[in-house]
N, C-alpha and C positions, 0 to 999 in steps of 0.2 A: 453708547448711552441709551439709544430707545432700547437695545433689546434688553439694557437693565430696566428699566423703567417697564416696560412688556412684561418680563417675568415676574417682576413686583407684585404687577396690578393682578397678571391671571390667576399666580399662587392666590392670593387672597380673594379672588374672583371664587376658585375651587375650594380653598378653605371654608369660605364664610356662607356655606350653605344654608345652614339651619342656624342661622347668628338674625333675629329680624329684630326691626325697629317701628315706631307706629306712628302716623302721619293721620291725625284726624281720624282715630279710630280703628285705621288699615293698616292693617300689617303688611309692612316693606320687606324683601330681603337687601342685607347689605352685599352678598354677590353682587346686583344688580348696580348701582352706582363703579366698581370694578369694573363690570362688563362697558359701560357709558364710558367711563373714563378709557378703555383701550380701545374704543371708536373713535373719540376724542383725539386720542396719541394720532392713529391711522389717519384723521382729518388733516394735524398738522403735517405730518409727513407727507400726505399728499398736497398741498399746497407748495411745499416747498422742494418736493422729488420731479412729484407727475409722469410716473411712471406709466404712460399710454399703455404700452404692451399689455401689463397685469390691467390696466383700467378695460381693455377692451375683454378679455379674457373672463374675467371676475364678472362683468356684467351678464355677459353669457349664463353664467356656472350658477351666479345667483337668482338670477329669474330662474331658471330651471329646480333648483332647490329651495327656493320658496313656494310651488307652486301648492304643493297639498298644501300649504298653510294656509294660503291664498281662498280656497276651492271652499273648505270649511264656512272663512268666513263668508262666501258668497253664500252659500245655503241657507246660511244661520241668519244672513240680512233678509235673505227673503220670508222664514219664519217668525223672525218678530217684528218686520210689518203686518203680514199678515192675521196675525195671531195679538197684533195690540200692546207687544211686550213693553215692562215699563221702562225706566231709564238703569236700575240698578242692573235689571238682565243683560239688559245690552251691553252694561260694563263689566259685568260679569265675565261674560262672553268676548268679547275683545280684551279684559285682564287674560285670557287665558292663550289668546294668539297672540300677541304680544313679545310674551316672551319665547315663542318659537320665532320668529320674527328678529326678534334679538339674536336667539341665538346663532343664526345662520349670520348674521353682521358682523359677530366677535370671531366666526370663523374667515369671512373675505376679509376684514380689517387684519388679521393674524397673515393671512397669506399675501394681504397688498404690503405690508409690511416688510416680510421675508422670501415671500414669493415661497416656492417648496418646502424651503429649509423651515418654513412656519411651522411645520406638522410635528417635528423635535421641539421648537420652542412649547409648545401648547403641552404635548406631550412632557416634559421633561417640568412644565410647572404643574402639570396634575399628579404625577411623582412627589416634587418636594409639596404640596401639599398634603399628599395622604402622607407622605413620613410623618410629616409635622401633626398630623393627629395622632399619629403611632407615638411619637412620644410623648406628647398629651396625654394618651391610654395609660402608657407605663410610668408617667410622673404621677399620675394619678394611683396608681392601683402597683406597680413596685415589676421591676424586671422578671421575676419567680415566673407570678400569678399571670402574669401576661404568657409568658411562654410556655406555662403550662396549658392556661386555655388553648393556645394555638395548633399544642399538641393537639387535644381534644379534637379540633374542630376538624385535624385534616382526618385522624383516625373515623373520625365518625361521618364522617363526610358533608357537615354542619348540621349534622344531626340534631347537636349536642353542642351548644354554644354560651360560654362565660359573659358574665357582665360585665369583661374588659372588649371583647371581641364581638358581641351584641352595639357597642359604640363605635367601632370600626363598620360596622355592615351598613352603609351608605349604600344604600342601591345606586343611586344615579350615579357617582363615582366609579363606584365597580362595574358595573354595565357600559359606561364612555370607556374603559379600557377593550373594551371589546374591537370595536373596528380598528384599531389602534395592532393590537395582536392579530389581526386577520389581513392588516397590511402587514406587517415583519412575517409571518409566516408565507405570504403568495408573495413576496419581494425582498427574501434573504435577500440574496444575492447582490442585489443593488446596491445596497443598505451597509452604510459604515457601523460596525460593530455592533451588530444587528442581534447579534450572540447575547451580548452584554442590555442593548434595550429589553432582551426577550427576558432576562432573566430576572431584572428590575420590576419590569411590569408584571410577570406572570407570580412575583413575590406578592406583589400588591395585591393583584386581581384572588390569589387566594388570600389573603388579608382578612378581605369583605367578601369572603365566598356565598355568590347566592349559583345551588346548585345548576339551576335551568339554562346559565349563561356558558354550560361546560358544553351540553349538545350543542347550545344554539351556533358557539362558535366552530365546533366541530365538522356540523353539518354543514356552514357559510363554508367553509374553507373546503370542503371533499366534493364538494358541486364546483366552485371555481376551482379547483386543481384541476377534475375532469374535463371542465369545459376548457381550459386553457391549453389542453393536449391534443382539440379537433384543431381545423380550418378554419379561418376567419367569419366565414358566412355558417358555416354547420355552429360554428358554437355561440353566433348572434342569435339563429334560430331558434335554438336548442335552448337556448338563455330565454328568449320573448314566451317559447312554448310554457316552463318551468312558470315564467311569473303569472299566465292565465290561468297554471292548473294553481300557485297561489292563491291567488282573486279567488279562484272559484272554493277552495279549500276554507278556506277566512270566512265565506260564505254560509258554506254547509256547517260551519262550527256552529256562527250563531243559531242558525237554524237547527241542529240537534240541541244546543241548551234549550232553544222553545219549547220542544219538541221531549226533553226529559232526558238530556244526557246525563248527566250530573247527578240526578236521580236514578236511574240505572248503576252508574258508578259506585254508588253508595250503597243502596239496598240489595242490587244484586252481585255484586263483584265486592262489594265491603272495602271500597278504595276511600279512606279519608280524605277529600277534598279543601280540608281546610279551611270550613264556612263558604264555601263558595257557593251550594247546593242551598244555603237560606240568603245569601244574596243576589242569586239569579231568582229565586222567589220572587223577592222584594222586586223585582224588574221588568216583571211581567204585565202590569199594571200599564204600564208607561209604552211599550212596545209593542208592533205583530209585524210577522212577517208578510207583507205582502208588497205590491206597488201602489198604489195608493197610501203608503203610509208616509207621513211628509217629515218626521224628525220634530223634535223639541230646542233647536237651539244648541249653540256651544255651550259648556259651562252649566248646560241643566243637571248634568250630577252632583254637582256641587248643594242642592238642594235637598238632598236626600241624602240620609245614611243607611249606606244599604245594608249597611250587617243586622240593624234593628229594624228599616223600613221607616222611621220619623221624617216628616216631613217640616222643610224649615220654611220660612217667609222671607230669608234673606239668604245667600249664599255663604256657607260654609267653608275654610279651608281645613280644619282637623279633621270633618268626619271620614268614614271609613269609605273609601273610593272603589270603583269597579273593577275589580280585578281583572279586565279581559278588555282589550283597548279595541279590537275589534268589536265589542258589541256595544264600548263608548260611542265611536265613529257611528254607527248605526244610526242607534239612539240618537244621538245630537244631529243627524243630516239625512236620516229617512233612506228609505230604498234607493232612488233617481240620485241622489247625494250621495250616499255610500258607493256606488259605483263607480262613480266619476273622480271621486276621490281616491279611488285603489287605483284605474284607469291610468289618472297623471303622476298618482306618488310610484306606480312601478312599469309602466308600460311606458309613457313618455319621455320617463328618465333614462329606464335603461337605452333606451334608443340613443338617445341623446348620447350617452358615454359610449356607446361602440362606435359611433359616427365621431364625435369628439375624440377620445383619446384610442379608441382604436382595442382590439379583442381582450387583453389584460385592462385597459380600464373599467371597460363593461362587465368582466368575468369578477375584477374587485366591490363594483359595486350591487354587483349581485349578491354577491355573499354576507355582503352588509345590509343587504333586503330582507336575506334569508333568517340573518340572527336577529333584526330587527324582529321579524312579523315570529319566529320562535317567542319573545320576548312579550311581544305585544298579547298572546295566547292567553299567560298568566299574571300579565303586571300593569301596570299602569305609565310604561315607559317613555311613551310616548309626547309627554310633557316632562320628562327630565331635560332639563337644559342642558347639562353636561354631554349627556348622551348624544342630544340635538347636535352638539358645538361638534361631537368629534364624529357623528356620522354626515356631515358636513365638509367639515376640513378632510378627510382621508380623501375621500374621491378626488375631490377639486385640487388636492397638492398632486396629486401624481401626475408625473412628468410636466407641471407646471411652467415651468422656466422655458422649456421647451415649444410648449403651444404656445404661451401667450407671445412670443416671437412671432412664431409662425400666422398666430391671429393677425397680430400687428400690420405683419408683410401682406397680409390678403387684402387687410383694409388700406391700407396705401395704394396698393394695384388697384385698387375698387376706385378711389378717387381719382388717382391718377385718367384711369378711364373717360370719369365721369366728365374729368375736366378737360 
């Protein structure tokens, strides 16, 4: 019965993305009451299970993946003290951790539920959701026209995309398939009929083809292959190395937009950027590089549209967002904040997952770093909840069942000790 009740809520958790409602003004989404209610579920179960083992496990996993979300809002508190901010900023700003907040809960509620086998529940309801918009599309628009777009899309390589297949392109959907396939690819083997997951999803995942997610995952997966092929301490190393030459790479990006990349790309290499050369314009204003520069707050993009440069007096959710989520981070947390922020979201974790699950856990969630910060380059991915929820769950289910035992049995020995 709960794991009906589970699939219920999360299919329409995934479904009801862009479905909102308005509460004084504010627009809700109805995801979010879904996501509530399968925390809800996970509360009664645990009162009535109390599964220790996952309880001591899960808390682990979740302080560690909440932390960059965490780190934000510390910065962002200390800039609208400082700076006088009014009451709306600061809700602003907290509306926007929130739901990362959330969504790391709907992932340990998912796994205190199932324990491992969560990562197929979740998975398997973000499937029948995007079906169920696929037939949505072609109830709408007729079997033909759908399948001839699709033709389109693969020939062209979404070059060239219909206005059945235009309503299918969910980025946050199709981007949470991502870590999802970067597990089944570094964990055949494991994996029951992992054949048939792979072919389900990778139908999906070209569905809503957004092209940049082809490297991003390619590249996550040919770094953890390699690194899964050294010695346990060479390819811990080797992993820690990769994530400082990251940091430092995220780094230098922002600083060549300062500095006229994007202008270079355009004027002298004639590379269409996509508007992105009059939105890193517009952004110039707000930003420098140096140490001394302290951040504006979470949520300060939301005040601007950067495609025009207008400036609003109250926060926005339609206007047109930053495309480059490292120069969001920046922007909203300053130099000394932007750092410490990359520091915990990729150095503290990875650590944590080779110490915790051992060289294959570390090496999987490496690779889910990799497609992430690919992602984060050119999108705004990093407030997709979806995304959040399943770069979340993959790491923390693996070999699951397993450690949170093993947790258990260390904490027992620890008391036992003690007493």
């Amino acid at each position: 019965m709960i794991s009906i009740i589970y699939f219920i809520l999360a299919t329409a958790m995934f479904f009801l993305q862009d479905t909102y409602f308005k509460v004084g003004g504010v627009d809700f989404s109805l995801k979010n009451p879904c996501a509530f209610a399968i925390l809800f579920l996970a509360l009664l179960n645990f009162t009535a299970t109390v599964r220790l083992n996952r309880v001591v496990l899960l808390a682990r996993h979740t302080a560690v993946q909440v932390l960059p979300y965490l780190i934000p809002f510390l910065f962002s508190s200390v800039i609208w003290v400082a700076s006088g901010a009014d009451a709306v900023t600061i809700a602003n700003g907290i509306g926007m951790i929130i739901p990362q907040l959330l969504s790391v809960c709907v992932a340990v509620a998912t796994l205190y539920l199932f324990g491992e086998k969560g990562i197929w529940y979740c998975l398997g309801s973000m499937c029948a959701a995007n079906f169920l918009l696929v037939l949505v599309v072609i109830a709408e628009g007729g079997l033909g026209p759908f399948l001839m777009e699709f033709r389109t899309l693969l020939l062209s390589f979404a070059v060239e995309s219909g206005p059945l297949m235009t309503k299918l392109e969910i980025n946050d959907l199709t981007f949470a398939f991502g870590p999802f396939i970067l597990y089944l690819l570094l964990n055949r083997k494991e994996v029951s009929h992992s054949f048939l997951w792979m072919l389900v999803v990778a139908l999906l995942f070209v569905l809503g083809l957004k092209r940049i997610a082809i490297p991003a995952i390619l590249l996550g997966f040919l770094v953890a292959f390699i690194l899964r092929l050294l010695p346990e301490k060479a390819s811990r190393q080797t992993a820690l190395c990769l994530a400082v030459g990251m940091m430092l790479v995220s780094f230098l990006y922002i600083a060549g937009i300062r500095l006229g990349l994007f202008e270079y790309l355009e004027t002298a290499l004639q590379i269409d950027t996509k508007g992105r050369l009059g939105m890193f314009t517009n952004l110039e204003p707000y930003y420098d590089i140096n140490f001394t520069f302290m951040g504006r707050g979470i949520g300060f993009e939301r005040y601007v549209d950067w495609q025009t440069g207008a400036v609003f007096q109250t926060p926005q959710r339609t206007i047109m967002q930053i495309h480059n989520d490292f120069l969001r981070m920046y922007l909203n947390m300053g130099f000394v904040g932007y750092w410490i922020w990359l520091w915990c979201f990729l150095i503290v974790r990875l650590r944590y997952w080779f110490r915790q699950g051992g060289k294959n856990a570390g090496c999987l969630f490496l690779s889910i770093c990799i497609y992430c910060f690919v992602l984060y380059a050119t999108d705004n991915t990093i407030y997709y909840p979806y995304t959040m929820i399943a770069c979340a769950l993959v790491p923390m289910s693996y070999h699951m069942d397993f450690l949170a035992d093993k947790a258990l049995e260390q904490h027992c020995a620890q008391w036992e000790d003690a007493s």
